[in-house]
VMD Tcl script that draws the C-alpha trace (Angstrom):
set ca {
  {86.22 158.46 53.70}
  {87.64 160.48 50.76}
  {85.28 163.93 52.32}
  {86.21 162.64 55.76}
  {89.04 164.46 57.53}
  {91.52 161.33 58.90}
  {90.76 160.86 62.45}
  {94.47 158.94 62.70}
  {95.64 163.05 62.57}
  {96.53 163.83 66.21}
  {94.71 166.66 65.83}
  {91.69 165.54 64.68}
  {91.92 162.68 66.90}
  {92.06 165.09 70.35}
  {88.98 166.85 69.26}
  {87.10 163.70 68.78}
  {88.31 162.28 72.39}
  {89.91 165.00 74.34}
  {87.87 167.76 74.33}
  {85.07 168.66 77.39}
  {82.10 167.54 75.26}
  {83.43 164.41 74.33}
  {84.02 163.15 77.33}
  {81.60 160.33 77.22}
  {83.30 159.24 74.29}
  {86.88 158.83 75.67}
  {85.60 157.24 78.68}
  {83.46 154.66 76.62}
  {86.88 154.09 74.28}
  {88.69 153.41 77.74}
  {86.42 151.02 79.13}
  {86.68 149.29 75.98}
  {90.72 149.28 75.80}
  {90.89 148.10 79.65}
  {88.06 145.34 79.21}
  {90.57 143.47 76.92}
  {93.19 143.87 80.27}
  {90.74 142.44 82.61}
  {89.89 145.76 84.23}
  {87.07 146.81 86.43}
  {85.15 150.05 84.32}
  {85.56 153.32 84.97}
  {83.04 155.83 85.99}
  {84.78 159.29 85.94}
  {87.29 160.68 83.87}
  {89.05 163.98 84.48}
  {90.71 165.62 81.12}
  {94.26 167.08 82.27}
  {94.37 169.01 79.18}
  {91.28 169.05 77.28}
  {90.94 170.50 73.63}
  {90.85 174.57 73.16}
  {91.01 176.99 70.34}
  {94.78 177.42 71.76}
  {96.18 174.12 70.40}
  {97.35 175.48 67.01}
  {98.43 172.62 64.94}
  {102.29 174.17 63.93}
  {102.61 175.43 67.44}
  {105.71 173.62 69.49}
  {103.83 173.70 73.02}
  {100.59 172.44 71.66}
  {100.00 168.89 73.00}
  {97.98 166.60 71.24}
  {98.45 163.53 73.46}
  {95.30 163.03 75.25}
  {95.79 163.30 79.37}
  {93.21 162.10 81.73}
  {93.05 160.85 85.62}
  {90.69 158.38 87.17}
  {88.38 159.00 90.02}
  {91.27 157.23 91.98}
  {94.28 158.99 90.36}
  {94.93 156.90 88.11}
  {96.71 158.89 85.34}
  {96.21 158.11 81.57}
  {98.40 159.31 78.62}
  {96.89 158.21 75.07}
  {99.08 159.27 71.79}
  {98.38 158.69 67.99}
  {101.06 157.99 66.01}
  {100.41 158.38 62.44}
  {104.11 157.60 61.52}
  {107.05 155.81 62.64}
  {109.18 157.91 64.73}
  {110.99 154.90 65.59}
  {112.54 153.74 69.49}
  {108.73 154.06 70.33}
  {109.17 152.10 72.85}
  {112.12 153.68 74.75}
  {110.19 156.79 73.92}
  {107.21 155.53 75.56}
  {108.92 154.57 78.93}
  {111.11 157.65 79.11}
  {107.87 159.62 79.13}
  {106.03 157.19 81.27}
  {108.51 157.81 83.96}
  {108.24 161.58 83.48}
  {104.27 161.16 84.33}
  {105.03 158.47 86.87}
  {107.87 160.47 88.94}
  {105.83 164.09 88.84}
  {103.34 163.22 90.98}
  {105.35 163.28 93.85}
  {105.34 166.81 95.63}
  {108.04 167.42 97.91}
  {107.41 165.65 101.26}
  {105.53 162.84 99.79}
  {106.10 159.08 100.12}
  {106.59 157.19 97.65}
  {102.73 155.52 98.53}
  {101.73 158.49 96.72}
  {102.28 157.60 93.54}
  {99.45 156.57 91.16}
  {99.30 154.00 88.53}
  {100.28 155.27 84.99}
  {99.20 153.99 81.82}
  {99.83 154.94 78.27}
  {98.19 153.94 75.55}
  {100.00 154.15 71.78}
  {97.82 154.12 69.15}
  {99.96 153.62 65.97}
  {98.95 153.55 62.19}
  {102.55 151.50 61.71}
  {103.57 147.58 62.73}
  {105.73 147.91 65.43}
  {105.26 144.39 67.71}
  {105.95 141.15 66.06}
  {102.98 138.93 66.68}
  {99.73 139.33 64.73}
  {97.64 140.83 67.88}
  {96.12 144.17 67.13}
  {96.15 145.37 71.21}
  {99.18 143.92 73.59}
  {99.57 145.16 76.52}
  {102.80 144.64 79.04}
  {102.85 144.97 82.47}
  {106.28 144.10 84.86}
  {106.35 140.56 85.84}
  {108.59 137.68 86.46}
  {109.96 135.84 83.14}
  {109.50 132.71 85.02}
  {105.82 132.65 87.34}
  {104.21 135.68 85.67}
  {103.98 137.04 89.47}
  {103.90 140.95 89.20}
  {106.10 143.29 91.09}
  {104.08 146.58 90.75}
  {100.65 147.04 88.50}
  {101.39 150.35 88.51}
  {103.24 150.26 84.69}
  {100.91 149.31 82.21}
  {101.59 150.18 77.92}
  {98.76 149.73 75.29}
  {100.39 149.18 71.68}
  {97.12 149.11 69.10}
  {98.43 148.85 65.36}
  {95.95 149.83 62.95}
  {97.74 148.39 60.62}
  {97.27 144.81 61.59}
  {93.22 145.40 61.28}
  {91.46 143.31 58.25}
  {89.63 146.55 56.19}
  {87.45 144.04 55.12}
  {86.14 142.43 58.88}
  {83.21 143.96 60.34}
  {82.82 142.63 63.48}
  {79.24 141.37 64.87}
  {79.60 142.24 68.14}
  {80.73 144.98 70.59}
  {83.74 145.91 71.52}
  {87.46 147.76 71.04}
  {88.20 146.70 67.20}
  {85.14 148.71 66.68}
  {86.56 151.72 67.72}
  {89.84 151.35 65.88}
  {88.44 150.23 62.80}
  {86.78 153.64 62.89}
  {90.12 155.43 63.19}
  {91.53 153.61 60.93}
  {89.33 154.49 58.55}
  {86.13 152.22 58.06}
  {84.19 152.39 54.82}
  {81.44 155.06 55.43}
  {78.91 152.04 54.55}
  {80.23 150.24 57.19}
  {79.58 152.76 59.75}
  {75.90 152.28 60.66}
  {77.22 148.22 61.54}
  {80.18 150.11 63.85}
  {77.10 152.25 65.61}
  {74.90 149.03 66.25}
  {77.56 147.34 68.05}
  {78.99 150.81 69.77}
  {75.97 153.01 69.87}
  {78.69 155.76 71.24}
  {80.54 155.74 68.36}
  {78.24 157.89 66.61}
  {78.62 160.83 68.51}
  {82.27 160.40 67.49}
  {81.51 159.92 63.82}
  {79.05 162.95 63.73}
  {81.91 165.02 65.31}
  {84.20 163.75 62.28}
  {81.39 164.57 60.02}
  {81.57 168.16 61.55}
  {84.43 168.81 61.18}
  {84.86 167.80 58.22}
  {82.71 170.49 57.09}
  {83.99 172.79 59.05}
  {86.03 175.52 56.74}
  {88.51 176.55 59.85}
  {88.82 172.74 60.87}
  {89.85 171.86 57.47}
  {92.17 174.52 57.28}
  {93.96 173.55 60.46}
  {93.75 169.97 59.64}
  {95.45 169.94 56.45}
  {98.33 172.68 58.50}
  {98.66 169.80 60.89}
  {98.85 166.78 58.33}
  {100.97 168.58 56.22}
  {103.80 169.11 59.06}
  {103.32 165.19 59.94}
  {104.50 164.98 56.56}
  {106.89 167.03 56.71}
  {108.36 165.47 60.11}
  {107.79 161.85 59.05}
  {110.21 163.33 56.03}
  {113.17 164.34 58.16}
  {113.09 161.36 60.51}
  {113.67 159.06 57.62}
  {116.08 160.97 56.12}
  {118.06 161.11 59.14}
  {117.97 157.31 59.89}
  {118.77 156.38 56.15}
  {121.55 159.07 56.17}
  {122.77 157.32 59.28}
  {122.58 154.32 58.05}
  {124.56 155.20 54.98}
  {127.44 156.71 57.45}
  {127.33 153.84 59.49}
  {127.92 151.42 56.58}
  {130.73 153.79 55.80}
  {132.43 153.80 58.96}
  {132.31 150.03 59.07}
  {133.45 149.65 55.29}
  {136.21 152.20 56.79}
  {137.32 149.62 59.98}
  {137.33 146.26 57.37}
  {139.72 148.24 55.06}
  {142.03 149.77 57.93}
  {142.29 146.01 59.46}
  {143.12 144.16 55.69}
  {145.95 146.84 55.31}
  {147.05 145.80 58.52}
  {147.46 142.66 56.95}
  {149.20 143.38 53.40}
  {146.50 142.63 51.56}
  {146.55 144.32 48.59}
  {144.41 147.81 47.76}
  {142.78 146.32 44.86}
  {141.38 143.04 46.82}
  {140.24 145.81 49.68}
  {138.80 147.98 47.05}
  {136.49 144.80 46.36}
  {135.47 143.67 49.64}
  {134.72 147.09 51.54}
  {133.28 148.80 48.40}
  {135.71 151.68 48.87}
  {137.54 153.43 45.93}
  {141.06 152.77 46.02}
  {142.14 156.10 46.50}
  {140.16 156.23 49.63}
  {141.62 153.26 50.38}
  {145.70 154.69 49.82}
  {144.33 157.49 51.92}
  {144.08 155.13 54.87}
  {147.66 154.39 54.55}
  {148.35 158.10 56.12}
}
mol new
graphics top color blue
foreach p $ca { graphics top sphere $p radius 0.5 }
foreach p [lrange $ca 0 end-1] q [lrange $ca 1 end] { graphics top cylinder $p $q radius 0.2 }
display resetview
């Protein structure tokens, strides 16, 4: 897919399944995600926020998360994650709860509210089992009796798909082995068993030669980058301080003890001047 733009780019990824004309896509991508929950179809999807011309890749109140509500209100929140911006999953239920709790207009009971599910589609390894899709619900530890069904989180990992597998038969790993990046030559196997899929591929294929789409694309992927960048820098810089702090507590509690600067200087991996400094 080296001519391909990479549909794993939110960007990319909201003009393949959230925009107007692509409807039928997303909702054929949904029924395939909830099949492997044990849910009934749907019929009818409504886009909350549908692709425009407005969603400018650098721009800070673009929103490339795909929205969308069921014929019965049931409100959907899918989000590719192309890197690890780590606490995904506290991030995941602190926005979940921000969908969940605005439904309610003032005067409503609490009846009102609508089942919320979001879907994160990640390019990372993030759940430790070898399953491609979980999904969690709230239940008991003990009886598996649910309290509410209306949480429900999709993790997908690309990552944990075999490049090499082409399935015979129909169903969600189709789908994600296309956004992960199938081999072209693989693609006409991906239509047979998803005959939707194509319209998805030829609007990848359109894009891809599209001079404007390109441009915006690479704007998009190259501030991914750029984010993905910062994010690790801050958690390795934090690491680093934390390791410091801690190498700071071992030393202040062994000169607590008499034990001499030289033997500290050893075990916390501090200099010994920083060490005589702790003596102040």
């Amino acid at each position: 897919m080296s001519d391909l733009l990479d549909p794993r780019n939110d960007f990319v990824f909201k003009r393949i399944f959230g925009s107007e004309e692509n409807k039928d896509v997303l909702l054929v991508f949904l029924n395939r995600t909830f099949a492997e929950s044990g849910e009934q179809p749907l019929t009818e999807i409504v886009l909350l926020n549908p692709y425009t011309d407005k969603d400018a890749p650098l721009d800070k109140q673009s929103i490339f998360d795909i929205w969308a509500k069921t014929a019965e209100g049931k409100l959907i929140n899918i989000e590719m994650q192309l890197f690890n911006k780590y606490d995904i999953e506290k991030r995941t239920l602190y926005y979940w709860s921000k969908r969940y709790s605005s439904q309610l207009q003032e005067g409503q009971t609490y009846k009102e509210l609508k089942k919320c599910v979001t879907i994160n589609i990640l390019n990372y390894s993030f759940i430790a089992n070898e399953r491609y899709h979980n999904v969690f619900h709230l239940r008991d530890d003990h009886t598996g009796l649910e309290l509410s069904d209306d949480l429900e989180v999709h993790f997908m990992e690309l990552s944990k798909l075999d490049d090499q597998s082409v399935p015979m038969e129909g169903g969600l790993i189709n789908w994600l082995l296309f956004l992960k990046g199938a081999d072209k030559s693989n693609w006409e196997v991906l239509q047979m068993n998803e005959p939707t899929l194509k319209k998805a591929m030829d609007t990848l294929e359109f894009l891809s030669q599209d001079r404007e789409a390109r441009r915006l694309y690479e704007e998009r992927q190259k501030y991914l980058h750029d984010e993905a960048s910062m994010i690790e820098w801050a958690t390795e810089k934090g690491l680093v301080e934390g390791e410091k702090r801690k190498a700071i507590e071992i030393a202040k509690n062994m000169l607590s003890l008499g034990i001499e600067v030289s033997v500290i200087a050893k075990a916390s991996g501090l200099s010994e001047s920083e060490i005589e400094s702790l003596k102040d």
